[in-house]
LUMDO-461837 format. One record per residue (C-alpha): residue number from 1; residue in one letter; y, z, x. Coordinates in steps of 0.02 Angstrom, whole numbers, m for minus. Example, Ala and Ser with C-alpha at 12.3 -4.5 7.8 and 13.67 -1.06 7.14 Angstrom:
1_A_m225_390_615;
2_S_m53_357_684;
***
This chain:
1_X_9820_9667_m1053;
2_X_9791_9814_m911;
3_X_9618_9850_m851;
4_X_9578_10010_m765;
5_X_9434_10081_m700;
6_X_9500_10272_m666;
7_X_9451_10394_m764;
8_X_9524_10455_m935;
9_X_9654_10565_m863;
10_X_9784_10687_m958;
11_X_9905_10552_m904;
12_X_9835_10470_m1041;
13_X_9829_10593_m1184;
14_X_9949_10502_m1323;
15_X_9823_10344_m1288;
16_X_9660_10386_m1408;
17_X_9479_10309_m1395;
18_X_9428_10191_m1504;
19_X_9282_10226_m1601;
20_X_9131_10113_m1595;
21_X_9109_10117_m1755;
22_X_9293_10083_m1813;
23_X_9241_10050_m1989;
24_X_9142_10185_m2033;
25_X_9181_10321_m1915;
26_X_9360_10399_m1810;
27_X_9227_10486_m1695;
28_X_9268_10423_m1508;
29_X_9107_10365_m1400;
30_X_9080_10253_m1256;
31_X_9055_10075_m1287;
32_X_8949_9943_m1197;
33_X_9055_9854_m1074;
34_X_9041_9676_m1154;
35_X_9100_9760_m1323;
36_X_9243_9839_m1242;
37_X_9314_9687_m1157;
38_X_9276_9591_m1351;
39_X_9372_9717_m1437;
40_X_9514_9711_m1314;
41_X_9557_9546_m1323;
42_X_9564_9566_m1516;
43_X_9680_9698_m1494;
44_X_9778_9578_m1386;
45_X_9767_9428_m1481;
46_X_9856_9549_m1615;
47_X_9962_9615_m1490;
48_X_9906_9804_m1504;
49_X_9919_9875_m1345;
50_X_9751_9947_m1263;
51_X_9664_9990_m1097;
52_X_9480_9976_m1051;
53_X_9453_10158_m948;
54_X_9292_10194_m896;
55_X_9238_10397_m907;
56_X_9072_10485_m859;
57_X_8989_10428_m1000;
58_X_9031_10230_m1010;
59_X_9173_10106_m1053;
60_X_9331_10182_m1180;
61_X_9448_10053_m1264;
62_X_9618_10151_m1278;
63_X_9757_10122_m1371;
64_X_9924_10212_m1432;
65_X_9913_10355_m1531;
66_X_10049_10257_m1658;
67_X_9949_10109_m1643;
68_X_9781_10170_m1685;
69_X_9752_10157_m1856;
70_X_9817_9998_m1823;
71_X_9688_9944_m1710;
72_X_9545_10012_m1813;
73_X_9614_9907_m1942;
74_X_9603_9728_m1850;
75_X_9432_9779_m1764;
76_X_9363_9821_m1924;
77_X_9417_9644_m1995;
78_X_9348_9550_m1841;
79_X_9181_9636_m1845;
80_X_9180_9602_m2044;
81_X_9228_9431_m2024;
82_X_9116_9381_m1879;
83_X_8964_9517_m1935;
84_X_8839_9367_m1963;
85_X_8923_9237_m1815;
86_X_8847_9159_m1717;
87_X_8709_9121_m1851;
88_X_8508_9133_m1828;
89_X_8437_8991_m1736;
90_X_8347_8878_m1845;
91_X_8165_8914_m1869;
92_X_8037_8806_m1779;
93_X_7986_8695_m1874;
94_X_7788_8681_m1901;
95_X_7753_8515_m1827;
96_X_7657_8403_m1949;
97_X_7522_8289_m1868;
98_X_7589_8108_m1920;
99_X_7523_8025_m1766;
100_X_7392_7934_m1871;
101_X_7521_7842_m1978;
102_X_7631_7791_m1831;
103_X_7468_7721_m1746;
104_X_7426_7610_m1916;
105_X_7599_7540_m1904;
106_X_7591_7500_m1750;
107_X_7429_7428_m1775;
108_X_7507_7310_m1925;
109_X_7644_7250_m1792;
110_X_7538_7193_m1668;
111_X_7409_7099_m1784;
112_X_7537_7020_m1877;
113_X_7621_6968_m1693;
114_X_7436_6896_m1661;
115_X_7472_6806_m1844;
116_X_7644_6725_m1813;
117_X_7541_6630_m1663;
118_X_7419_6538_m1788;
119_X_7468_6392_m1896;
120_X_7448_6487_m2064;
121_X_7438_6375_m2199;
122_X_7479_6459_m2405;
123_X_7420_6383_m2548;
124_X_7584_6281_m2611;
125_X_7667_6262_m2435;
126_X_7687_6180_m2282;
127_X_7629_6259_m2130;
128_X_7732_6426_m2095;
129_X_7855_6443_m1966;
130_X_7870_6621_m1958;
131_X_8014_6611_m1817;
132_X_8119_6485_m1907;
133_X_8097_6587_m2096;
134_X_8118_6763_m2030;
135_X_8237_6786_m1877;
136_X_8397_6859_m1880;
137_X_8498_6694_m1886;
138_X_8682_6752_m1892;
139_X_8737_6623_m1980;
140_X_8612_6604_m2120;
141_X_8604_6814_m2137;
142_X_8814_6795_m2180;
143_X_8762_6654_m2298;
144_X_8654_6769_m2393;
145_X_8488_6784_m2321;
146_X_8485_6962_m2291;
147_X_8309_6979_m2281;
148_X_8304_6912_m2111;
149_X_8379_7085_m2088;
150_X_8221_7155_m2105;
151_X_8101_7000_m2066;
152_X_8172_7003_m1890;
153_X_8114_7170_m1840;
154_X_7930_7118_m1871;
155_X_7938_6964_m1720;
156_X_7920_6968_m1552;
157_X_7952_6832_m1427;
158_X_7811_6872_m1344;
159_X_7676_7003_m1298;
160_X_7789_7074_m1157;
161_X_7910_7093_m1281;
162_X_7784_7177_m1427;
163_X_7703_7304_m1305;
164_X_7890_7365_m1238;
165_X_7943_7400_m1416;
166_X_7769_7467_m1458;
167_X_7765_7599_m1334;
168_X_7944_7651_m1320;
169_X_7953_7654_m1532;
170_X_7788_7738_m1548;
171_X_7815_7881_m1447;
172_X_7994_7894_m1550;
173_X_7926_7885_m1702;
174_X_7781_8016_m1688;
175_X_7906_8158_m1628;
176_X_8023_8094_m1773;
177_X_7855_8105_m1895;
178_X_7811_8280_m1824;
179_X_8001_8337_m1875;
180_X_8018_8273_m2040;
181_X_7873_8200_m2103;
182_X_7807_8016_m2084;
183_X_7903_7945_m2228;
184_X_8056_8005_m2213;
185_X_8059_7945_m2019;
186_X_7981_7782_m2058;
187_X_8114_7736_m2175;
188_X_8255_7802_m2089;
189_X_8217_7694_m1925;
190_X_8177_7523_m2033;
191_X_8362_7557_m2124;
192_X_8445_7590_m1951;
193_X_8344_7419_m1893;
194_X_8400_7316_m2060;
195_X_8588_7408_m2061;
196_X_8613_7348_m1858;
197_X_8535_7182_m1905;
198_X_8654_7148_m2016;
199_X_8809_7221_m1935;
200_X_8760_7142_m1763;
201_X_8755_6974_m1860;
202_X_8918_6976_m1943;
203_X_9001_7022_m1797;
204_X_8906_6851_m1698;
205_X_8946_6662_m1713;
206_X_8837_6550_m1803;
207_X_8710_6515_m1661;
208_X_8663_6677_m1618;
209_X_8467_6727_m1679;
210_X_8359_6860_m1635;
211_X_8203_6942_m1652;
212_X_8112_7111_m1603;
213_X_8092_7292_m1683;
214_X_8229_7360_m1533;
215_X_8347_7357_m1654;
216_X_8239_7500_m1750;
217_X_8186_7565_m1580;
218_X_8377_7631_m1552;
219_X_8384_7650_m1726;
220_X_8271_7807_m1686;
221_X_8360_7857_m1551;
222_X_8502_7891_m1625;
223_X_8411_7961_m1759;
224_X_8339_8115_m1656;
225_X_8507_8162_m1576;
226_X_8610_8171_m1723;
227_X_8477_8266_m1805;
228_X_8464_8391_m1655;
229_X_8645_8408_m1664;
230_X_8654_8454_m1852;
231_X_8500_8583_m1846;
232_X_8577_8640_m1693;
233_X_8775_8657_m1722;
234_X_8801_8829_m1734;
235_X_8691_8872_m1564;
236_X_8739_8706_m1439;
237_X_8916_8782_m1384;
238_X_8996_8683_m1269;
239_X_8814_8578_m1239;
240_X_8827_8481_m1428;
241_X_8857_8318_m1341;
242_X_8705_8328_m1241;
243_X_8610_8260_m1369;
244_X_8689_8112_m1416;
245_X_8727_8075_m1219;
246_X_8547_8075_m1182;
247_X_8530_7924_m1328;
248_X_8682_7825_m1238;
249_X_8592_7855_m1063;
250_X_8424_7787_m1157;
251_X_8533_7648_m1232;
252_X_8612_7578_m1047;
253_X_8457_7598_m956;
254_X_8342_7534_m1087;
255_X_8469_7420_m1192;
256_X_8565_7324_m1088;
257_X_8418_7256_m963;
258_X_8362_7081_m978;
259_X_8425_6918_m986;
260_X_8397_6883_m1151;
261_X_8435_7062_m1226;
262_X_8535_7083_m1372;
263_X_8660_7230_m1328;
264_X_8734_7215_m1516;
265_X_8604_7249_m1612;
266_X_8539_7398_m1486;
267_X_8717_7469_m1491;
268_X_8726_7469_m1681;
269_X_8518_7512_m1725;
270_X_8596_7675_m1618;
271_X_8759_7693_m1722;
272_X_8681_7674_m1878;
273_X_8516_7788_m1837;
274_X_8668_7914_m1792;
275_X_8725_7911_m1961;
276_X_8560_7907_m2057;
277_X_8522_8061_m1928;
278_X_8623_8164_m1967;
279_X_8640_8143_m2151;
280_X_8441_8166_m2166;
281_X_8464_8317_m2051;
282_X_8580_8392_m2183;
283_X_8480_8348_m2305;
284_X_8337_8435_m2245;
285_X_8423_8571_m2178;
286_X_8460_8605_m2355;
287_X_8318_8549_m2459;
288_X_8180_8579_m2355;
289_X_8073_8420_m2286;
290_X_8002_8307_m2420;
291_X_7830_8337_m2478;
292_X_7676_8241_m2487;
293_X_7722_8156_m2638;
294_X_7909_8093_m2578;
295_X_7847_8062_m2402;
296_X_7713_7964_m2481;
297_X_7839_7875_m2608;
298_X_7949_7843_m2434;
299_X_7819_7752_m2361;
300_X_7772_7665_m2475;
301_X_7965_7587_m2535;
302_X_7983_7572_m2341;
303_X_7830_7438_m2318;
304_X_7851_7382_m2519;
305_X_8035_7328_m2427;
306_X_7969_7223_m2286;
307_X_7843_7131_m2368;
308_X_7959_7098_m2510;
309_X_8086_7026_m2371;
310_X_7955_6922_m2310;
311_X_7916_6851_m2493;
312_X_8090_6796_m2498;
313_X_8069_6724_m2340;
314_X_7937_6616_m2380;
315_X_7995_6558_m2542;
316_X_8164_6500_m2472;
317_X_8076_6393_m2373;
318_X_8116_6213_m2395;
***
């Protein structure tokens, strides 16, 4: 393709102006430079020969006089074709103040850490060792006891351990509750918790157990960069990964430390909040966020789910 920046010359009089209007109008008229350069790498990509001249009054794409109707042809199809690319950005989304319900989970966590260091005693059974009954125990959770799935993500080694999880996962969780309502997030980050549980422990020999809500913590994470890389597709260009490389980055500096950490289950809380990301992101996307009533029927199934885990728990106590 040939570039000039001399004037329209009689040199030049079999080559004819495009119009800038090629689908409504044969009138010639200047064009903005970006448009011109556009236009002539359609024309080359379709090998029509053109030239970008540049007169008094702005840029002129040129072509043949035998290949103009030609060339009004193809630019007319590209502008047709791409008349609504890239898309509108998505529209902000009104950010719905769900700090409240994060805080009473929280809340829950940490007195029922407070209650796993008491010798509770139920009507009917021995005294209740919550560690033993509800950890992720590989080789009891591939026996059957997939409860311990979700039990686990309710213990904490310690208080170290609790207030880590606490204040990474509640800061995750609001700006997850402020995009698509509490419900919807809650539920999402306990099934990316249960679903890397239960990978993480078929994937371990028997003796491996574990305990902690950093499974759900990562869970979240990948939760919020699949979902900005959904809402965002059509506008991230040659930035989509960014997203989902800011969750690794969180995952190796905030996953892998400690002597006693469990990489696995971080690594596949993340994976599996990926995929629950982005298919709630499409969801969304397309339905709208759930109401009141669904986020309300979310939360509820979501904490209907652990306490029923624990009830199984307890009664397959010996």
């Amino acid at each position: 393709m040939e570039f000039e920046t001399s004037p329209i010359t009689p040199r030049e009089e079999l080559w004819l102006p495009v119009s800038p209007h090629p689908g409504h109008s044969r009138n010639p008229g200047a064009l903005e430079g970006g448009t011109a350069h556009l236009w002539a790498l359609v024309l080359e990509a379709r090998y029509v020969p053109c030239r970008i001249v540049q007169g008094d009054d702005g840029w002129h794409l040129v072509v043949p006089a035998s290949a103009y109707d030609r060339a009004l042809d193809e630019l007319r199809l590209f502008e047709e074709e791409n008349r609504n690319w890239p898309p509108p950005a998505p529209l902000v989304r009104t950010m719905n103040g769900n700090a409240l319900t994060t805080l009473s989970v929280l809340i829950l966590l940490s007195t029922f850490h407070n209650l796993t260091q008491l010798d509770v005693i139920l009507p009917g059974y021995p005294p209740v060792d919550w560690f033993t009954l509800g950890s992720a125990d590989a080789e009891k959770m591939v026996d059957g006891q997939w409860w311990r799935a979700a039990t686990a993500l309710t213990l904490h080694a310690n208080v170290q351990h609790l207030l880590s999880n606490l204040a990474i996962g509640g800061v995750l969780a609001i700006l997850l509750c402020r995009e698509i309502g509490s419900g919807l997030a809650w539920s999402l980050i306990l099934g990316s918790g249960i679903l890397g549980n239960l990978v993480n422990a078929s994937l371990h020999t028997s003796n491996h157990i574990s305990v902690g809500a950093s499974t759900a913590v990562f869970g979240a994470i990948g939760i919020l960069a699949s979902s900005s890389v959904v809402r965002h597709r059509h506008h991230l260009q040659r930035r989509w990964p960014l997203p989902v490389a800011a969750g690794l980055a969180l995952l190796a500096v905030l996953g892998t430390a400690g002597e006693h950490t469990d990489l696995g289950a971080h690594l596949f809380g993340f994976l599996w909040g990926i995929v629950l990301g982005a298919v709630a992101e499409h969801l969304v996307g397309r339905f709208g966020r759930p109401g009141p009533a669904l986020n309300g029927l979310l939360a509820i199934a979501s904490a209907a789910g652990v306490v029923f885990s624990w009830w199984l728990a307890v009664a397959s106590a010996p």
